[in-house]
C-alpha positions in Angstrom: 14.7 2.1 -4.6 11.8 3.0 -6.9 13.6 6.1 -8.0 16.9 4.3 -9.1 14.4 1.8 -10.9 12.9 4.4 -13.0 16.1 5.9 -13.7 17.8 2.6 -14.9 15.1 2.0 -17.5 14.7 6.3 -18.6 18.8 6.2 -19.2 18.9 3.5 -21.6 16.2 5.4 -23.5 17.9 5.9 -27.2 18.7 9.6 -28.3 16.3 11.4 -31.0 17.5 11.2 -34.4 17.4 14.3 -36.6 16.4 12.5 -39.8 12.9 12.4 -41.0 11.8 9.1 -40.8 9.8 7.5 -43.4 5.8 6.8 -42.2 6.0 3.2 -40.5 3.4 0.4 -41.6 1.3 -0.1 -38.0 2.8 -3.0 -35.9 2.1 -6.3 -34.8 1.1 -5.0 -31.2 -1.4 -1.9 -33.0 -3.4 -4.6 -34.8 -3.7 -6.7 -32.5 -5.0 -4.4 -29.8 -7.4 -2.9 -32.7 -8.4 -6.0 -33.5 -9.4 -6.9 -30.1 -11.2 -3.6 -29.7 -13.0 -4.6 -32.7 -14.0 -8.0 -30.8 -15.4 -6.5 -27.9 -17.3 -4.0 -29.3 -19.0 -6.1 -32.1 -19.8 -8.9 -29.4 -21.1 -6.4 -26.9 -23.4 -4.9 -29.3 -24.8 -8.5 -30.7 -24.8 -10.7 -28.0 -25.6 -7.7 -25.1 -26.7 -9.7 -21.8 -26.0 -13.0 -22.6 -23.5 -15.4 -21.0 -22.7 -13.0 -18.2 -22.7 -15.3 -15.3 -24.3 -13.2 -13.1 -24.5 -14.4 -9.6 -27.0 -12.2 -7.1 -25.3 -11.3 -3.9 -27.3 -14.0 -1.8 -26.5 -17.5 -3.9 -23.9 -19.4 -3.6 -22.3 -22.0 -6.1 -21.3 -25.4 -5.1 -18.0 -24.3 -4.6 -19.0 -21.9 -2.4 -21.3 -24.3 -0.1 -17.9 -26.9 -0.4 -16.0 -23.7 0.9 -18.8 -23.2 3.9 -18.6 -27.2 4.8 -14.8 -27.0 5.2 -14.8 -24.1 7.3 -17.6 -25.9 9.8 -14.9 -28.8 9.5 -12.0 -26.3 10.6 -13.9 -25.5 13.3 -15.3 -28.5 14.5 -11.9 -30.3 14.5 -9.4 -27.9 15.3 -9.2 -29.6 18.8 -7.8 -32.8 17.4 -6.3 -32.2 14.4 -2.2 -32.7 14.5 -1.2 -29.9 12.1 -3.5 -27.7 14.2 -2.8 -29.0 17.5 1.2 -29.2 17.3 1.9 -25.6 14.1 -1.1 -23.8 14.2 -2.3 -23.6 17.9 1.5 -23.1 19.3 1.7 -20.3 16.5 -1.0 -18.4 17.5 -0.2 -18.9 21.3 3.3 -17.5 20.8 2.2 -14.5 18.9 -0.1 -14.2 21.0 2.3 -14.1 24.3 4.4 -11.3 22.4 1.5 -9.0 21.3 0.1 -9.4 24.6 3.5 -8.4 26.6 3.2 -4.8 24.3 -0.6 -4.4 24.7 -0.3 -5.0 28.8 2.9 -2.4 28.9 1.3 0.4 26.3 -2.5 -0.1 26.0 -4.1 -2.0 28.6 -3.2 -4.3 31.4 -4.6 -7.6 32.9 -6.2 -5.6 35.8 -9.3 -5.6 34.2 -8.8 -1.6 34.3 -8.0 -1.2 30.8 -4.9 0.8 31.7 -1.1 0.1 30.3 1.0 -1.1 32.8 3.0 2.3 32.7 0.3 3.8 32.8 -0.4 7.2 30.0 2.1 9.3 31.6 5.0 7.1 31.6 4.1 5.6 28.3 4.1 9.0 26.4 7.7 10.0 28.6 9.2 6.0 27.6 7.9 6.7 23.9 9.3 9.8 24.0 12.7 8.9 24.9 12.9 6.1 22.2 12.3 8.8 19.5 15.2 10.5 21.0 17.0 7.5 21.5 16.2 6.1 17.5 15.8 9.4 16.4 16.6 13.2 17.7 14.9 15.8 19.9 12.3 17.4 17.0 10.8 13.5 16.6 10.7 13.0 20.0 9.2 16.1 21.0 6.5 15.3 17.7 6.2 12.0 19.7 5.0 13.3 22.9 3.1 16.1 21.4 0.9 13.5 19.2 0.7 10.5 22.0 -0.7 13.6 24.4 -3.2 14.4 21.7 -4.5 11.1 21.2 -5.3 11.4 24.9 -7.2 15.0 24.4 -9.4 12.7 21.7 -10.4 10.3 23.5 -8.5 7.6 22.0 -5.4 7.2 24.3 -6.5 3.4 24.7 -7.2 2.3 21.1 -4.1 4.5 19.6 -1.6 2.4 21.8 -3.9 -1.1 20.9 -2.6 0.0 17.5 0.7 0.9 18.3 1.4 -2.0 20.5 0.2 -4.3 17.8 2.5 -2.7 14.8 5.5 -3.0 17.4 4.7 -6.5 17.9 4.5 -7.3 13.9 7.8 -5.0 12.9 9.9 -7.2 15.9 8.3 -10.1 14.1 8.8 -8.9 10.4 12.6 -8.0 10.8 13.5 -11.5 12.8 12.0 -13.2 9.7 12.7 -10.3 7.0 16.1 -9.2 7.7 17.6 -12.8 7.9 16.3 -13.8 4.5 16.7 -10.4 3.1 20.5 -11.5 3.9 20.6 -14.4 2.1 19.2 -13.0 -1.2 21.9 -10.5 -0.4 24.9 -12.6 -0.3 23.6 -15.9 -2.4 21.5 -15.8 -5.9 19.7 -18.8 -6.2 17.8 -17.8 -2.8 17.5 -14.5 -4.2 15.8 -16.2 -7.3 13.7 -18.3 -5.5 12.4 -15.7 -3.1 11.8 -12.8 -5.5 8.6 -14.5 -7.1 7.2 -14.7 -3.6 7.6 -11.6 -2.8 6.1 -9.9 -6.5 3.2 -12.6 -5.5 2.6 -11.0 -1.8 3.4 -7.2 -2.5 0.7 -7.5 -5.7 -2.4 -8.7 -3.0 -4.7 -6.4 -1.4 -4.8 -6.2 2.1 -8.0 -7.6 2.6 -7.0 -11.2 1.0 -4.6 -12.0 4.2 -7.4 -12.0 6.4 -10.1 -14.5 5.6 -7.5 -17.4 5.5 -5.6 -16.7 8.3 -9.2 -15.8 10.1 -9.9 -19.7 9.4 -6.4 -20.7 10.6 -5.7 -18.7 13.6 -9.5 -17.7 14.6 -9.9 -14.1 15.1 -8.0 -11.8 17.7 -5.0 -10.1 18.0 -2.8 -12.8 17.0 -4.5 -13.3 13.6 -3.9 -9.9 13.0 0.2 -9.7 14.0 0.3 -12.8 12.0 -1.2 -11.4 8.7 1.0 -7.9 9.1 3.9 -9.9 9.1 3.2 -11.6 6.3 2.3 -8.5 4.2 4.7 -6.2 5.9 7.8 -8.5 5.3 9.0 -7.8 1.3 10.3 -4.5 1.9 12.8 -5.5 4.4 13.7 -8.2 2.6 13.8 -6.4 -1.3 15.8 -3.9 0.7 18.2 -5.5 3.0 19.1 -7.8 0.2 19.8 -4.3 -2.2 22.0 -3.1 0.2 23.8 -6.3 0.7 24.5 -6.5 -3.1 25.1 -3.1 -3.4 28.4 -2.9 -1.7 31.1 -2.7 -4.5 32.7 -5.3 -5.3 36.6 -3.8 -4.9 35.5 -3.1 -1.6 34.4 -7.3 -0.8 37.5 -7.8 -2.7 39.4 -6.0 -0.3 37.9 -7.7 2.5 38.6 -11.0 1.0 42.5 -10.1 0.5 42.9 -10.1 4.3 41.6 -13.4 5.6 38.4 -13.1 6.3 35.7 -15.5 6.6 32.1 -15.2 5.3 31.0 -14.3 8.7 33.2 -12.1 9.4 32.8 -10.1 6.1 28.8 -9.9 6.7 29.5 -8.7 10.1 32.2 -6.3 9.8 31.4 -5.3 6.1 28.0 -6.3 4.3 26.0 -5.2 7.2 27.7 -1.9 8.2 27.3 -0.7 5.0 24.2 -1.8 4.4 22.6 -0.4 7.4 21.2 3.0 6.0 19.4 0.6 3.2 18.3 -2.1 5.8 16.8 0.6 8.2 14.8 2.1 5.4 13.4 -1.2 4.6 12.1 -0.7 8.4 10.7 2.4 7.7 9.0 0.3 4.5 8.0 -1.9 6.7 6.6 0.1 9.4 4.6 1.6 7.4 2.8 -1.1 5.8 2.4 -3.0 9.0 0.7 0.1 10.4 -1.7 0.3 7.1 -2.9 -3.9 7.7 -3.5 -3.6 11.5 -6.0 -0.9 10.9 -7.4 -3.3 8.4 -7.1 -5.7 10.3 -9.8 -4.6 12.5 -12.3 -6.3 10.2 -10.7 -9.9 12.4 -11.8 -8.2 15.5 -8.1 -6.5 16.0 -8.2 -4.1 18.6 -7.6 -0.3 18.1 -7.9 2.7 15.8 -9.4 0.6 13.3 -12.0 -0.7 14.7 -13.4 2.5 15.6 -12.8 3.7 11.7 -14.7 0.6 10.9 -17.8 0.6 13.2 -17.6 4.6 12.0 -17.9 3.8 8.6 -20.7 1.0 8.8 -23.3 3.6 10.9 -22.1 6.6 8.6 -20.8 8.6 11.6 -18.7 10.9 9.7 -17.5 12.6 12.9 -16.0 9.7 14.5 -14.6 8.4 11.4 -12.3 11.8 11.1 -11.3 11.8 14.5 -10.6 8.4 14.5 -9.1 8.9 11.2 -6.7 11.8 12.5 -5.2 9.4 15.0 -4.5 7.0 12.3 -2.4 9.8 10.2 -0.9 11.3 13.0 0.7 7.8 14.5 1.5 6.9 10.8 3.5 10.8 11.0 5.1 10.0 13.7 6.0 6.4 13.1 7.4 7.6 9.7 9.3 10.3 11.3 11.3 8.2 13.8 12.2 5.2 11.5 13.3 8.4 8.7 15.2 10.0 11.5 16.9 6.6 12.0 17.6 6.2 8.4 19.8 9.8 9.1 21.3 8.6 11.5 22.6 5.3 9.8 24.1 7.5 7.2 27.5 7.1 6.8 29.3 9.7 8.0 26.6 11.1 9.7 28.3 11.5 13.2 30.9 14.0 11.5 27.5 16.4 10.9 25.7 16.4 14.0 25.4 19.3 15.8 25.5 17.6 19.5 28.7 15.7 20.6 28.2 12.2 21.1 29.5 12.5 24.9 26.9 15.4 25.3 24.3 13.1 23.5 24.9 10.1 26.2 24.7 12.0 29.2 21.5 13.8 27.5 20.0 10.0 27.1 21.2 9.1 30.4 19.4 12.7 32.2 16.2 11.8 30.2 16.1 7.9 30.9 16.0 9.1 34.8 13.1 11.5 33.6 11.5 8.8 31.8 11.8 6.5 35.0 10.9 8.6 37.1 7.2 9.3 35.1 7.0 5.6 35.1 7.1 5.2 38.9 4.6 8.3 39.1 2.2 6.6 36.4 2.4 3.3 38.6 1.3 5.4 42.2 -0.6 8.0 41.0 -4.2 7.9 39.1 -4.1 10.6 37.2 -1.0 9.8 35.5 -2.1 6.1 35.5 -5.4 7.3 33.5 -5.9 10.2 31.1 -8.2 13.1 33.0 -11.4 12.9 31.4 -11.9 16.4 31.9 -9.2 16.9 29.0 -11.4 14.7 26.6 -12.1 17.0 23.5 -12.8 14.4 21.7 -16.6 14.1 22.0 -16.4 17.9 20.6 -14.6 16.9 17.5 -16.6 14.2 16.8 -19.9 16.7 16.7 -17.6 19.4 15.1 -17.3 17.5 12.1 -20.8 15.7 12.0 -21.9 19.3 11.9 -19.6 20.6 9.0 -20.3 17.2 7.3 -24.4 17.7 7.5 -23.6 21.4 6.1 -21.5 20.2 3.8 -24.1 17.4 2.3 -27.1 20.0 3.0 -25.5 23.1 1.0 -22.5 21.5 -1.5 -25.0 18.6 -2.5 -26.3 20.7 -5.8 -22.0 20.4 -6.6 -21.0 16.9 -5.1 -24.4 15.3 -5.5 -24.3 16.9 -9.6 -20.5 15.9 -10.1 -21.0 12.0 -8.3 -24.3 11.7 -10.6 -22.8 13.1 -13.9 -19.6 10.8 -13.6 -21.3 7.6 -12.4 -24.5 7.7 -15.1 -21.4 9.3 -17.9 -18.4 7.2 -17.2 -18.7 4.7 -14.5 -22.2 2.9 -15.7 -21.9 2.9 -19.1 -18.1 1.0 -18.5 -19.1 -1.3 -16.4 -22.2 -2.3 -18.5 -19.6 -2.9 -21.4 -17.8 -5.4 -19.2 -20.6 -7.2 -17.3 -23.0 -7.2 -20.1 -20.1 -8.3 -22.7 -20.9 -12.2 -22.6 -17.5 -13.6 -20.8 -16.2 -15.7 -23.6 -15.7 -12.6 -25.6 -13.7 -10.6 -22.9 -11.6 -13.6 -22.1 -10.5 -13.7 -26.2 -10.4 -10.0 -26.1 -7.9 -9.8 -22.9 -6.0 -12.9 -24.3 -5.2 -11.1 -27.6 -4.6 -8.1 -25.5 -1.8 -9.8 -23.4 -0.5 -11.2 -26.3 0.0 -8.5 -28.1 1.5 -6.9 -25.3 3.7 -10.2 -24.0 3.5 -13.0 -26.3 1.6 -16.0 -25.8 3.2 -17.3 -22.8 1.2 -13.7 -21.0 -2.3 -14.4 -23.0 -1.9 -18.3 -21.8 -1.2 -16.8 -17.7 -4.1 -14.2 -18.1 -6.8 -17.2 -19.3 -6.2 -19.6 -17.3 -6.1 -16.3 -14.1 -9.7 -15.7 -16.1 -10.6 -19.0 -16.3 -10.1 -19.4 -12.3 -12.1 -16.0 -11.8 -15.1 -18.3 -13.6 -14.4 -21.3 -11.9 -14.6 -19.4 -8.7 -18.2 -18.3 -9.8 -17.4 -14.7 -9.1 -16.9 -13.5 -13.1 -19.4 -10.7 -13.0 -18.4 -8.9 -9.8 -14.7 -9.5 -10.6 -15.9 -7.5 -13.9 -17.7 -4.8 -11.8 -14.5 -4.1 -9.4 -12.3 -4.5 -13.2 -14.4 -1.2 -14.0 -13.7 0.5 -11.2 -10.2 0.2 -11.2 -9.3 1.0 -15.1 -11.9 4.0 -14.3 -10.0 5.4 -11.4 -6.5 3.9 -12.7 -7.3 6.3 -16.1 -7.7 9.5 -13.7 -4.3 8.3 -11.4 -2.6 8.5 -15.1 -3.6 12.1 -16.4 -2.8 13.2 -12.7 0.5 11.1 -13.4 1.4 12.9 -16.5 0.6 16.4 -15.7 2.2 16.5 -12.2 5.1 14.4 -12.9 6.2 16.2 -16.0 5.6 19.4 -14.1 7.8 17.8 -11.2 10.3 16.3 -13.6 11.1 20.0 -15.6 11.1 22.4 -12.9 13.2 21.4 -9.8 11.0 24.1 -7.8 7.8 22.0 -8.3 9.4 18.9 -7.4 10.7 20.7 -4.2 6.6 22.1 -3.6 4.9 18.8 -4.3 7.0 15.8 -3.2 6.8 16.4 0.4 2.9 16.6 0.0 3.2 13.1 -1.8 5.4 11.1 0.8 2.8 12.6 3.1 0.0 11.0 1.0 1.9 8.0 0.8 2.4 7.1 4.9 -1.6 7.1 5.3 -2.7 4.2 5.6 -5.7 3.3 2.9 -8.6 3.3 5.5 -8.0 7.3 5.9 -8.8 8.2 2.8 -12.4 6.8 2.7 -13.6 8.8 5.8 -13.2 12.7 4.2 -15.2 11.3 0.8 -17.4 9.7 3.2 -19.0 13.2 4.0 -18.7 14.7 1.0 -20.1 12.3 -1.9 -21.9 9.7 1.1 -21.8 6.0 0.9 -21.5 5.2 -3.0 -19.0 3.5 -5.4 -18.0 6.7 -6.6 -16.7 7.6 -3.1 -14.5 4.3 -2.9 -13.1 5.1 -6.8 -12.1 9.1 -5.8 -10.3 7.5 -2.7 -8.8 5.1 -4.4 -7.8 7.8 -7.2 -6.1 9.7 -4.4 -4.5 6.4 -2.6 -2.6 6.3 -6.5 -2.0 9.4 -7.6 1.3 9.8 -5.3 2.8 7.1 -6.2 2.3 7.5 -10.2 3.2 11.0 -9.7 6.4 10.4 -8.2 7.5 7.7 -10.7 6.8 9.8 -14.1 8.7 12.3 -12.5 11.8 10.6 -11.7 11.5 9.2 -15.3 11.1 12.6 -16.6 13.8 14.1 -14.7 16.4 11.0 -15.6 15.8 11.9 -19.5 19.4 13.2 -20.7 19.2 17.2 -20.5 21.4 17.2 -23.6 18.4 15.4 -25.4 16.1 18.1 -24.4 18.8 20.9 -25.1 18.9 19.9 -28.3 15.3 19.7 -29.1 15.5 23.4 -27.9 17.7 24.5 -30.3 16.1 22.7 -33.1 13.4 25.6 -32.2 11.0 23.0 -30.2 8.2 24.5 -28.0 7.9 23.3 -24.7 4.6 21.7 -25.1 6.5 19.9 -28.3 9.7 18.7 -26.1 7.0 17.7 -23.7 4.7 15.6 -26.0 7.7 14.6 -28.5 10.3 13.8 -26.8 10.1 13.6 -23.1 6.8 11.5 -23.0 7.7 9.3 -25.6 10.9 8.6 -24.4 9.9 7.7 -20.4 7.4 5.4 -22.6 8.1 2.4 -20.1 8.5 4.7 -16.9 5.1 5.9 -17.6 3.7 1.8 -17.9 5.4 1.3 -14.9 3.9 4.0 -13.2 0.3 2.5 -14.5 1.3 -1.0 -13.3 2.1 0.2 -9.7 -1.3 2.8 -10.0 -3.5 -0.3 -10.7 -2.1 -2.1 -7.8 -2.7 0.9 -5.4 -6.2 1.5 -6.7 -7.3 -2.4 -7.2 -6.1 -2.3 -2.7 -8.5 1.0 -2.6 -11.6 0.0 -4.4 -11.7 -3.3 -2.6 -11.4 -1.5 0.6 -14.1 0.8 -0.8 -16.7 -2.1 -0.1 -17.0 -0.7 3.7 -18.3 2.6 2.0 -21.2 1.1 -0.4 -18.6 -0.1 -3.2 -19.6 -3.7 -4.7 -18.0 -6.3 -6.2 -15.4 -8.6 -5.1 -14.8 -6.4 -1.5 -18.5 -6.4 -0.9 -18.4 -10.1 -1.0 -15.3 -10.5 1.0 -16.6 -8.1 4.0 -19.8 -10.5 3.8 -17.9 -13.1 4.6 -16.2 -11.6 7.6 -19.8 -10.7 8.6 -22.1 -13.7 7.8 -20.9 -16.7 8.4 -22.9 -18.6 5.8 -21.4 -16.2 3.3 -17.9 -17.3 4.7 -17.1 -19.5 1.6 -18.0 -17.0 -0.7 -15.7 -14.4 0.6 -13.0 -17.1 0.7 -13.3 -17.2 -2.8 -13.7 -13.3 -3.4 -10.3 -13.0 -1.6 -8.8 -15.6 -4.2 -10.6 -14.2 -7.7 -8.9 -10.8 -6.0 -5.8 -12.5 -6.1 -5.9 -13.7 -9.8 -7.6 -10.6 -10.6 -4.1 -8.5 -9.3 -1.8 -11.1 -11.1 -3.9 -10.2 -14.7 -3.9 -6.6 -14.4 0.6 -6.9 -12.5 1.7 -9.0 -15.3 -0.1 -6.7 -18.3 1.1 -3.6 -17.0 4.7 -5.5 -16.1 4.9 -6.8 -20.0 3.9 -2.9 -21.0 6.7 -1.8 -18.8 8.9 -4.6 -19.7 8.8 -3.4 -24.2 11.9 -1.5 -25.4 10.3 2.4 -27.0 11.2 2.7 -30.4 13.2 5.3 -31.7 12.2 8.6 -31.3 12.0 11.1 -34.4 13.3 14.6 -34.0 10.2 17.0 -33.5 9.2 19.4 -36.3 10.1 22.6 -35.6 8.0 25.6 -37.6 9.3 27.5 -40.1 8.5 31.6 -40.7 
């Protein structure tokens, strides 16, 4: 979807003229931007220190303490209250029923035992044979061979927690997501009305789903489910509605000569041609709903993540990776099956397989008796009830890697200690004293004239008044101090951008190296990357900004490459008969002209890196996620990571809409390059 994005906006590009083009005066946009720059640097330099509205880590504002007060009323009245006692409570309880039904059959039953009801041994066979089922024999196989492994770890029991929890939210996600994913399909106006929503959910962080619903639906399980659906749902939708709109319309017209009724068309028609699209929005959604239950951990969600958390908190760099691992691997394999699924909706995918479909039946029927059979034996016999200990490795990994990591710190420090230090007192401090110390009536003019220079007054009104929350919200100078750290890192996830992505978009055999190592990147969930940077830099700001720099990169690759690759070769052919260089096509034509693919890759790379950085508070990062996990953790700090969670909210909108009105500008016409003469 992203891809065919991209290419829409790089083909209307308009072709290079050959005429010299007379020296144009700078434009409304230039000065405006240079007279901005001018602003903040003169009032930096003058009024240095003043008007900051700093607020130390342990005060709270009025707000905040109103915030507090209404979370004590939550609490003391959720008894009694009707929108509590006859939405909320039943919510939760039903949620709760269904994520309980998958922990008891996968993770652990109500025996007290903390078995699944299958026990290991029938849940990795009944796993297994859904892959083949969904999928084929390779992801099945994969299945059994990671599911096994999470048992050699140690972490049979928290690996299905997760699992059973992100099956619970994906059943959830497409009985919401693919019904109203239909309905954009088929009628506009819900379509228009639903769109907004979903730009507003797909542009928050992770973390700013769970202090609300914490307050709504308590902690637990259900809270968890509750706030993957929510975040998990837009891709379905955004996907199940493109392929309902992407059928052609000769094809609906054909449908509609023979008597059909609505129904019957999305039945018969919309749907089966849609599927391929609709299961990829599963895939979509699988994937993110994996990424927030491991998150979710910080509302006491059982699993993977909670390990990962507790890991990261003490330091323990060895159970972080192992823990870690297990997160990447299930996030392989959960990827693998839904992709294999995709296949398999293809259309005329049963013409190419290899095995017969009778042949593929009775194979499904041989292996359900297998599969059955495992379950019986799980239920009778201990060993396959519970994983051997004596297979547990895990305890060896975990001191493997707290060894390498105490090597690691103890003979790399003169490089990673040197390289964190040189960056943070070079680039990171100096940046982020230029926006806290710049007193905040000068930065709000400066990012006003900014936006409108970039999108017209109605963007410089939208950005104030999303400023002028961040300072009602009393949270302007650590909203400035996560700012820094994602223009820092989203200025790295750019120049990685460019130079991969032109690479990728000019030589096919690059593309066919690198992308597989980017939709790898992009199925980890965000926790992952904190725990290798973890050992290697320790618990610093620095360490959140390189994860969140590699959290971006794949995505911002991947788009200036499809933009680069979608420029019309017979624009670049003729540049290189005009006698062009390569580094001239590359910096004269080709750049210029993906222009607004390269904005667009900058608005999605903020959005990744703002999610990172935020999630970086675990690892010693401040600012708005610092305050947020306080709040989770101190419950007289609760109304001040309420309010974090929002200024992250209006913080996302600023930085979405700037980089969507960058995106959103028509490039000008681009002049021939020179070429030399001899």
């Amino acid at each position: 979807m992203m891809s065919t994005l991209v290419r829409d906006r790089a083909t209307a590009q308009p072709t290079p003229s050959s005429a010299r083009e007379p020296r144009r005066r700078p434009s409304r946009r230039t000065l405006l931007l240079g007279g901005a720059a001018v602003v903040w640097i003169l009032g930096f330099l003058v009024l240095q220190g003043t008007s900051t509205l700093t607020l130390p880590a342990s005060e709270l504002t009025d707000l905040h303490r109103s915030l507090n007060q209404f979370n004590a009323w939550v609490a003391a009245n959720r008894g009694d209250n009707p929108v509590f006692l006859y939405v909320f409570t039943p919510l939760r309880a039903a949620v709760d029923a269904v994520a309980s039904l998958f922990i008891t059959l996968f993770a652990a039953s109500s025996t007290g035992l903390r078995l699944p009801e299958i026990g290991w041994l029938g849940t990795v066979g009944l796993l297994g044979w859904i892959a083949f089922a969904f999928g084929n024999a390779r992801v099945a196989l994969l299945t059994v061979a990671v599911f096994m492994f999470f048992g050699f770890q140690g972490l049979f029991l928290e690996a299905t927690y997760t699992f059973a929890l992100v099956v619970t939210a994906v059943l959830l996600t497409l009985l919401v997501g693919i019904p109203l994913g239909v309905l954009a399909g088929i009628y506009g106006r819900v379509a228009k009305v639903i769109t907004p929503v979903l730009d507003f959910m797909q542009t928050l962080p992770t973390f700013v789903y769970l202090a609300p619903l914490a307050l709504i639906f308590l902690i637990g399980p259900a809270s968890a489910v509750i706030a993957t659906v929510i975040y998990a749902a837009p891709p379905v939708i955004r996907l199940t509605a493109h392929g309902i709109r992407g059928i052609p319309e000769n094809t609906r017209e054909a449908s509609d000569s023979l008597g059909t009724t609505g129904l019957q068309r999305l039945l018969t028609l919309q749907l089966p041609m849609a599927r391929r699209t609709i299961v990829m929005g599963i895939n979509q959604s699988t994937m993110a709903a994996l990424s927030m239950v491991t998150i979710a951990a910080l509302i006491a969600a059982p699993g993977l993540g909670q390990v990962v958390v507790r890991a990261l908190q003490s330091l323990d760099v060895g159970t972080a990776v192992n823990a870690g691992l297990s997160i990447v691997l299930l996030a392989i394999v959960l990827d693998r099956v839904t992709t294999a699924a995709s296949r398999r909706a293809e259309p005329g995918a049963a013409r190419n397989r290899r095995i017969p479909r009778r042949t593929r039946y009775i194979l499904l029927g041989i292996t359900l008796v297998l599969t059955l059979t495992l379950v019986q034996l799980s239920r009778t016999q201990l060993w396959a009830a519970a994983f051997p200990a004596e297979l547990n490795v895990g305890p060896a990994i975990v001191h493997a890697v707290g060894t390498a990591s105490q090597w690691m710190q103890s003979n790399l420090s003169l490089f990673t200690v040197s390289f964190r230090e040189t960056v943070t007192l070079g680039i990171l401090n100096p940046f982020q004293s230029l926006l806290t110390d710049t007193p905040f009536y000068i930065l709000v003019a400066v990012i006003a004239i900014a936006a409108c220079a970039l999108g017209g007054w109605k963007l410089a009104a939208l950005t104030t008044a999303c400023l002028g929350v961040i300072i009602y919200l009393g949270l302007w100078s650590d909203s400035m101090v996560t700012l820094a750290g994602t223009l820092v890192a989203t200025a790295v996830v750019m120049v990685l951008g460019i130079v991969f992505g032109v690479a990728m978009g000019r030589s096919n055999r690059v593309d066919q190296i690198m992308r597989p190592m980017l939709d790898a990147g992009q199925t980890m969930p965000a926790f992952v990357y904190l725990v290798p940077f973890l050992g290697l830099f320790g618990a610093t700001r620095f360490t959140a900004i390189i994860a969140g720099i590699i959290y971006a990169a794949p995505v911002a690759i991947k788009i200036t490459a499809d933009g680069i690759g979608a420029i019309s070769p017979t624009v670049v052919e003729a540049a290189v008969a005009s006698g062009s260089t390569p580094w001239q096509v590359i910096t004269k034509v080709q750049l210029p002209m993906a222009r607004q693919t390269l904005a667009l890759a900058a608005n999605q790379g903020l959005i990744y890196v703002l999610a990172m950085v935020v999630v970086g508070a675990l690892v010693g990062a401040g600012g708005l996620g610092y305050d947020v996990v306080a709040g989770f953790v101190q419950s007289s700090l609760f109304g001040k990571g309420l309010a974090a969670g929002v200024a992250i909210v209006f913080l996302g909108i600023l930085l979405d809409r700037m980089t969507q009105a960058a995106a959103a500008t028509p490039a000008r016409k681009i002049p021939s390059p020179k070429t030399s003469t001899t």
